[in-house]
N, C-alpha and C positions, 0 to 999 in steps of 0.2 A: 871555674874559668871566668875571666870577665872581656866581655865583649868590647872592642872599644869601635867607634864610627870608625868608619870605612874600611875595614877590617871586612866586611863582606862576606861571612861566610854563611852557610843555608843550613836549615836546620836538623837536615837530615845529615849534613858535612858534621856539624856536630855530634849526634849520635852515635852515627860511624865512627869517627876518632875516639870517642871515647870506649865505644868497644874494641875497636883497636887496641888501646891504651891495656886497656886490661886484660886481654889477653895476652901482650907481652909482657904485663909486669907479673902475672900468673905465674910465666914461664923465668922468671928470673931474667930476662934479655933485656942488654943496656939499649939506651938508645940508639948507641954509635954501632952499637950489633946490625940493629935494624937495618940504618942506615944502608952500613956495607953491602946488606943483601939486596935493598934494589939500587944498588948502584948511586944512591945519594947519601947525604951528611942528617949528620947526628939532628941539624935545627930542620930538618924536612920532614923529618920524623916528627917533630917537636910542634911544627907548625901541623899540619898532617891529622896531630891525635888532637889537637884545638878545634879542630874543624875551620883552616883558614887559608885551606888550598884545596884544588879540585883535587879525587882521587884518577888515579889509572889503573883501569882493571889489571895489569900484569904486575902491578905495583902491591896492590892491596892479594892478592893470590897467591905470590912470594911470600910476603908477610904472613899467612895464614899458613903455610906451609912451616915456613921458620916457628910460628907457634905451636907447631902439634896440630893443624886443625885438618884433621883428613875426614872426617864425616862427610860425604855428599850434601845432604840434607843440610847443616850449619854453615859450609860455603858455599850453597845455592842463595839462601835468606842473605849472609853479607854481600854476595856480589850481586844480586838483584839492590841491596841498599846502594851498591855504588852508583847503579846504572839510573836509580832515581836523582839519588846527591846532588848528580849532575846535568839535572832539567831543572828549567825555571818553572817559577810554583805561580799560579790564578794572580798572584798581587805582583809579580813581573812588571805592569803594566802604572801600577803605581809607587814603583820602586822612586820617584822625583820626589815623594812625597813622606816615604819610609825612611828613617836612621839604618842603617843596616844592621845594629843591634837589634833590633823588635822585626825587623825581617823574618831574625832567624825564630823571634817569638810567635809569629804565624804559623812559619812551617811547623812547628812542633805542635802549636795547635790543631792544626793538620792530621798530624799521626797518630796525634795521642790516642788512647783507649778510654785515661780519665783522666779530668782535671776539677783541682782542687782548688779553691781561692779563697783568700781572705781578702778583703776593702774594707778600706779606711774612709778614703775622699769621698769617692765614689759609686756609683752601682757599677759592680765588674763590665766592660767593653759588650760581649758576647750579649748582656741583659738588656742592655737598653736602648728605648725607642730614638727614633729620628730626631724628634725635638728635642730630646733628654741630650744626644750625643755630639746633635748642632749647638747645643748650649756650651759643654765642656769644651767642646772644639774652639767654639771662638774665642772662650776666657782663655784657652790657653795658647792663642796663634794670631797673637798683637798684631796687628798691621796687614795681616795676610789677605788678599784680592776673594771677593765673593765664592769664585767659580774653584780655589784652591777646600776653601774651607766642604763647598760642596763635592768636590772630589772624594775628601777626607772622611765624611759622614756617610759616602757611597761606599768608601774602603772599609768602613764599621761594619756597617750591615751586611756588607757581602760578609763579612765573615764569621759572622752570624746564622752562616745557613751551615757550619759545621755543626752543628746542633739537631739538622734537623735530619731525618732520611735513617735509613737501616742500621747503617752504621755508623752513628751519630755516638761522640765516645757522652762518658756519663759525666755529667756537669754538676760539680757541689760548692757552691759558694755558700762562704760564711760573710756578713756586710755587716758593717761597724753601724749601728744605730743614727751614729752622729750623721754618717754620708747618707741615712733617707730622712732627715729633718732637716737637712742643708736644702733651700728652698730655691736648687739650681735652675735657672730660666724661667723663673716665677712661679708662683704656688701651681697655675693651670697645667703647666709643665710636669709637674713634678706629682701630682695627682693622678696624672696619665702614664706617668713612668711607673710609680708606684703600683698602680692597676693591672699595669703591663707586669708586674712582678707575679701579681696574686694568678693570674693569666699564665702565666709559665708554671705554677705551680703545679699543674694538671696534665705535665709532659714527666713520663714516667723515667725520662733520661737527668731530671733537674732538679736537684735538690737545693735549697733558700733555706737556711739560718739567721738567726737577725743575733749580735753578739749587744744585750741591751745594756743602756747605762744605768739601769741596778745594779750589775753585776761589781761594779767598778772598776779596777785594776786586773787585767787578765794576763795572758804568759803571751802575746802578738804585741805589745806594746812597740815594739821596734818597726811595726809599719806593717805595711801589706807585702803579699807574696803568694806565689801560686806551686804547686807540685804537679807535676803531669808524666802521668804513667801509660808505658804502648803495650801492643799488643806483644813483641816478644820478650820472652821473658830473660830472655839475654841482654836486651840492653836495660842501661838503668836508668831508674824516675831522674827529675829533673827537675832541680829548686831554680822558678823564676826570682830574681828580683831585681825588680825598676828602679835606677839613677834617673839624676837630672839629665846626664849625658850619654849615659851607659848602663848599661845593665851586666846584671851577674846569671852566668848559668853553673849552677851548683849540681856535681855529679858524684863528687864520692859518696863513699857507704855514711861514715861520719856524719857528713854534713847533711844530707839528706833524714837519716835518722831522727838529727836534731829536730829540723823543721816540719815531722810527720808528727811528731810526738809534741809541736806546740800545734799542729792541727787539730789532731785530735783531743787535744784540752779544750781547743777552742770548741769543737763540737760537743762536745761533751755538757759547756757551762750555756750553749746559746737557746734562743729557743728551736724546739720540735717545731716540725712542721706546719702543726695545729696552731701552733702558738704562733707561729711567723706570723699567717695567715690574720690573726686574729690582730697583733701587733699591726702591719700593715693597713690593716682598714683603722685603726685608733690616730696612728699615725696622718694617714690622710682627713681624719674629721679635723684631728687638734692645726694643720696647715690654714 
C-alpha cells in the first residue's frame, strides 16, 4: 500500500485493515459483501483495509462475525487493536512537523516486536546521537527557523527510547559502509557518532552489521528499507520503504518474502559482530 501526505492514517489503522483484509479475502468475501454488512459501500471497505479511516467498534465486529471469527480470544486481541487505532500516539504533539506517511512509521515502531534495517545514507534514526541527527536534519530542512530544527532532533531522540526498557523490540540494522565514511557534521561529529555505535553494541536488544565495500555489488542495491515484525502472530511483517514524498507500506506475503530474503543475504555477506566492532574503530582512526 503506498502512503500518500495527508492521507493520515496511524499505524495501528494500518495493521488493522490489513488484517481485516485478510481475513475477508480468506473467506472468499467481495468487498461489496463487506460493505453491505455494515451498512456502507464497497470504497469503505476499501479505504478501511488501507488503514485511512478511523475504525467503529460495531463496524469492525460485524465484519469479524461475516468472516467466521467467533473465538473470544481473536476478537478480544482485534477489538482491543481498534480501541488503540483510535488514540493519538507520544508524537501527537509533533504531528506540524511529521508528513503523515512516516507518522504512521512511528507508530509501527511502536508496536513492533522486531525491526530490521538496512542504510545507505545514513546511520538508521533510532542509532544516532544529537549531533549526528542535528547534522542530517539541517542538511536536509533548507530555510527552516532554529527552534523547528530543534523540535525535529527532540522528535529523534524521543523515539529512541523505544529501544530501551523491558519491552524494547529487537533492533538489527545492517549500514552500508559508505554512510559511516560520509563525514556528516565534520569528522568530531562523526567520531562520536560512530563510538555511539560501538556503545550500543553492548545492549543485548541491538544488533550492527557494517555491509563493507569489499564485498561490492550486494542484492539491496535498490536502497534502504526496513521490516518490522509484532508481537501477534496474526498480523503481518511490514516492508518500510522511504520516498521523497511518500512512502510505501508493503504487506503481502509475496512482497514481504522478497525483501526478507534480500535481508538476510545482506546479513549473511556483512560483517559479524566482532568484525563491526573492529571495522568501526579502523573507520574512526582513517576520519
Amino acid at each position: 500500500m503506498q502512503i500518500q501526505p495527508g492521507s493520515g492514517p496511524t499505524a495501528l489503522r494500518i495493521l488493522l485493515g490489513s488484517q481485516l483484509r485478510r481475513l475477508r479475502e480468506n473467506k472468499g468475501i467481495t468487498r461489496e459483501e463487506a460493505g453491505q454488512t455494515i451498512r456502507g459501500s464497497e470504497s469503505k471497505i476499501s479505504r478501511m483495509e488501507l488503514g485511512r479511516v478511523g475504525f467503529k467498534e460495531r463496524d469492525v465486529a460485524d465484519l469479524l462475525s461475516l468472516y467466521g471469527v467467533e473465538d473470544e480470544e481473536t476478537r478480544t486481541v482485534v477489538m482491543d487493536l481498534v480501541e488503540k487505532a483510535n488514540e493519538p500516539g507520544w508524537w501527537h504533539r509533533f504531528s506540524d512537523l511529521l508528513p503523515s506517511w512516516f507518522q504512521a512509521y512511528v507508530g509501527l515502531e511502536e508496536a513492533a516486536q522486531r525491526i530490521r534495517t538496512y542504510e545507505v545514507q545514513f546511520v538508521p534514526g533510532l542509532l544516532q546521537t544529537k549531533e549526528y541527527a542535528r547534522a542530517v536534519i539541517t542538511a536536509g530542512a533548507v530555510g527552516a527557523a532554529p527552534e523547528e530544527i530543534s523540535r525535529r532532533v527532540d522528535l529523534r531522540l524521543e523515539r529512541q527510547s523505544v529501544l530501551d526498557g523491558d519491552n524494547s523490540p529487537r533492533f538489527w540494522a545492517v549500514i552500508d559502509e559508505a554512510a559511516l565514511r560520509r563525514p556528516i557534521g565534520g569528522v568530531e561529529v562523526m567520531r562520536g557518532q560512530i563510538q555511539h555505535l560501538v556503545d550500543l553494541m553492548n545492549q543485548p536488544n541491538i544488533t550492527i552489521q557494517v555491509m563493507p565495500f569489499s564485498y561490492g555489488g550486494h542484492a539491496a542495491e535498490g536502497g534502504a528499507f526496513s521490516i518490522l515484525r509484532f508481537g501477534d502472530p496474526e498480523l503481518p511483517d511490514i516492508v518500510y520503504v522511504e520516498q521523497l514524498a511518500s512512502a510505501l507500506y508493503l504487506d503481502k506475503r509475496d512482497e514481504v518474502d522478497r525483501y526478507s530474503e534480500v535481508m538476510e543475504r545482506l546479513c549473511a555477506v556483512s560483517t559479524t559482530p566482532v568484525e563491526t566492532v573492529d571495522l568501526l574503530q579502523q573507520i574512526m582512526t582513517d576520519l
